[in-house]
N, C-alpha and C positions, 0 to 999 in steps of 0.2 A: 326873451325869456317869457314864457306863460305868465298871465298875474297872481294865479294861485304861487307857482313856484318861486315867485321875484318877494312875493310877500311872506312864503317861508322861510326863505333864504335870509329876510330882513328879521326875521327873528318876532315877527306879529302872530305868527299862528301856524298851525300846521297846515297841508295843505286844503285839508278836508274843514278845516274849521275859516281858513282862508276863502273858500267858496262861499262859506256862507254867508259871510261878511261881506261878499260882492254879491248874491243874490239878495239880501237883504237891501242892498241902495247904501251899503257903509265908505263904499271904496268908491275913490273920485280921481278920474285920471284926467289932467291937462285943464279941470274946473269942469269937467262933464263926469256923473254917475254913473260908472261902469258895472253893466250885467253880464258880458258877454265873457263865459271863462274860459274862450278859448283867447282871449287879447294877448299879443304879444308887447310886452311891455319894451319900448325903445330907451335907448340912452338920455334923448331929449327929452322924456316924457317927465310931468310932477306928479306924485303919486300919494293920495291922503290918504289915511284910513279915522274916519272919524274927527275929522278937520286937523288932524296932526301929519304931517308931509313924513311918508317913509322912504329912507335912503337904505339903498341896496349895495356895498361896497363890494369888492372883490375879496371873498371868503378867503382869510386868513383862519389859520389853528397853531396853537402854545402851549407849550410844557412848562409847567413852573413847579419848581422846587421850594412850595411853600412852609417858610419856618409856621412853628408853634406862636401865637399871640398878632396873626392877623385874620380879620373876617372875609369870608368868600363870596364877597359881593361888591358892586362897582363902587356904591357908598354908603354911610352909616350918618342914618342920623342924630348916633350917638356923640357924631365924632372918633369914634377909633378907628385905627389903621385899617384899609383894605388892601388886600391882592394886586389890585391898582394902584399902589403905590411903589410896590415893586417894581412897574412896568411902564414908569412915565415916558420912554421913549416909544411906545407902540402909537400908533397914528390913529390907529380902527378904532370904531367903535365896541373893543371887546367886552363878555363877560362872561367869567367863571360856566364848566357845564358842570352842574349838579353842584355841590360843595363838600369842603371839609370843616369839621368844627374849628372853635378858634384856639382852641387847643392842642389838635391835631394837624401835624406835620406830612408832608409829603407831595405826591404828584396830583397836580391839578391842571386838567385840562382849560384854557379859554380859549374863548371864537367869537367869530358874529355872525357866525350860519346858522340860523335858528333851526329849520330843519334837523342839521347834522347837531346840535341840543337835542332836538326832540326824538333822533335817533338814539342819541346813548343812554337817553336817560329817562324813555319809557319802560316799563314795569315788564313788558310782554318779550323787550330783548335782551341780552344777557351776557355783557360783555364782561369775562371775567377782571376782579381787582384785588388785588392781593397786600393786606395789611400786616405789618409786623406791630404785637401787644407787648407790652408790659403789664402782666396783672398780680395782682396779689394774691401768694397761696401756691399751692402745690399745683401744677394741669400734668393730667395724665390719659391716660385710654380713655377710664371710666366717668371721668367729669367734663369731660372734652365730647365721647361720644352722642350724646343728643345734638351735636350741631349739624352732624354730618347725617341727620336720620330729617334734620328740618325742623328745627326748636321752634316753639311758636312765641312771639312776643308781640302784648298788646289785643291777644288773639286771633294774632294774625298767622299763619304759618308761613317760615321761612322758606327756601330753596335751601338745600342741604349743600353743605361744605366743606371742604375740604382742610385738613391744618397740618402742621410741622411743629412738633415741639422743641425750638433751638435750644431754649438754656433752662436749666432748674438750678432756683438757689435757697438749700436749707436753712441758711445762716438767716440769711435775711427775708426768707417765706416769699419770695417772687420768681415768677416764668418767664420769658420769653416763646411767642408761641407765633406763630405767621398763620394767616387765615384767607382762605381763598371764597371769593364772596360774587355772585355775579347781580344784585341787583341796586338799589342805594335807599333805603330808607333813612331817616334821619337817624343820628345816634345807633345806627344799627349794630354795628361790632362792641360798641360797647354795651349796648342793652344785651346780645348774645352772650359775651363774656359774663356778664352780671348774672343773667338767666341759669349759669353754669355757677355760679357761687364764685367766680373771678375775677370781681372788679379791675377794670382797667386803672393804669397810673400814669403809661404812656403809650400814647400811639401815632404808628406813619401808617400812610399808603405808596408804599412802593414800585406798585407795578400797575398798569390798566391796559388790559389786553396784553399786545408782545410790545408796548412802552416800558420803559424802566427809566432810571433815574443819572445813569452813568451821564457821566461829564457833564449832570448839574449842578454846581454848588448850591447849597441852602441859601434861598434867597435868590436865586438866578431864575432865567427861561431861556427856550429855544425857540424856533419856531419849528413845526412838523413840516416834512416833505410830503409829497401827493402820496407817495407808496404809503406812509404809516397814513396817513387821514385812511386809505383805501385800505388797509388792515384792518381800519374801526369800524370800521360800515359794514366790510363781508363778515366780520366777527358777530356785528348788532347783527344783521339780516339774515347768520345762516342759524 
């Protein structure tokens, strides 16, 4: 494998920031200073990037059906629960792509192909992900319509979006409303919601891309087959 590619795939860098990290004199293959980017990295080989040894495993990818009240990250220095602890039987080195809040439930991708990271979860590709809200208040046509024209939060302007209004409830002044979202800012769906006067009370992510959540319990994973991984990538790339 290429060293650029072997240190994407390690999750160090993209490929293009991976070259430069070996033209610069960062990257140190077998105790010698590697420039040449066309190197093909061997199995025997030791491969540092800045006197830290990077290990390239065999790209694994996982669907977790993560409950409400764990962080999406491999650990906290706070001490609270991670996603990784869901998953103490995976061997990989995995971690979460992109996150959900710790309050929000739902489908969470993990790997350890950094690359296939930096595929889903650059700004420029756009692989659709579909949330179901709980918000406070009425949602209708009219208060709902700015999301789908590209509401701007932060002053940033969104990508316009799509929704489904499931449930309205008078008694108790809350919606149910599904939102189809292709990009990940932080807090996004619920800053949107808010932006529309709808504060969120609960939220999943349901779907990413043509993943869905069937036959995972809250709290479960699976692991993905080659076809869905290769669903994720023609969806980022086309």
């Amino acid at each position: 494998m290429r060293i650029n590619k072997y240190l994407a795939h390690a999750g160090v860098a993209s490929r293009r920031k991976a070259e430069e990290l070996i033209l610069t004199g960062k990257v140190v293959v077998n105790n010698v200073p590697m420039t040449n980017l066309g190197y093909q990295v061997s199995s025997g080989d030791v491969v540092e990037v800045n006197g830290v040894a990077v290990y390239n495993e065999e790209p694994v990818y996982y669907l977790l059906n993560k409950p409400r009240g764990y962080i999406s990250s491999v650990s906290d220095d706070k001490g609270r629960q991670t996603v990784m602890d869901l998953m103490p039987q995976v061997k990989e080195r995995i971690y979460p792509v992109g996150r959900l809040d710790w309050d929000t439930s739902g489908l969470l991708l993990l790997t350890n192909d950094g690359e296939f990271t930096n595929l889903m979860t650059h700004p420029k590709h756009g692989v659709d992900k579909v949330y179901v809200a709980k918000v406070e208040g009425q949602a209708n046509k009219e208060n709902l319509r700015p999301l789908t024209l590209g509401i701007k939060i932060d002053g940033k302007k969104m990508s316009p979006a799509r929704y489904e209004i499931i449930k309205q409830d008078k008694v108790k002044n809350h919606s149910i409303v599904s939102l189809t979202i292709h990009e990940g800012q932080n807090h996004q769906v619920k800053n949107m919601f808010a932006a529309v006067g709808l504060p969120v009370q609960k939220l999943s992510r349901i779907q990413y891309g043509t993943l869905v959540l069937d036959g995972v319990p809250t709290g479960q994973y699976r692991r993905l087959n080659k076809k869905e991984v290769s669903q994720l990538i023609n969806a980022a790339q086309s």
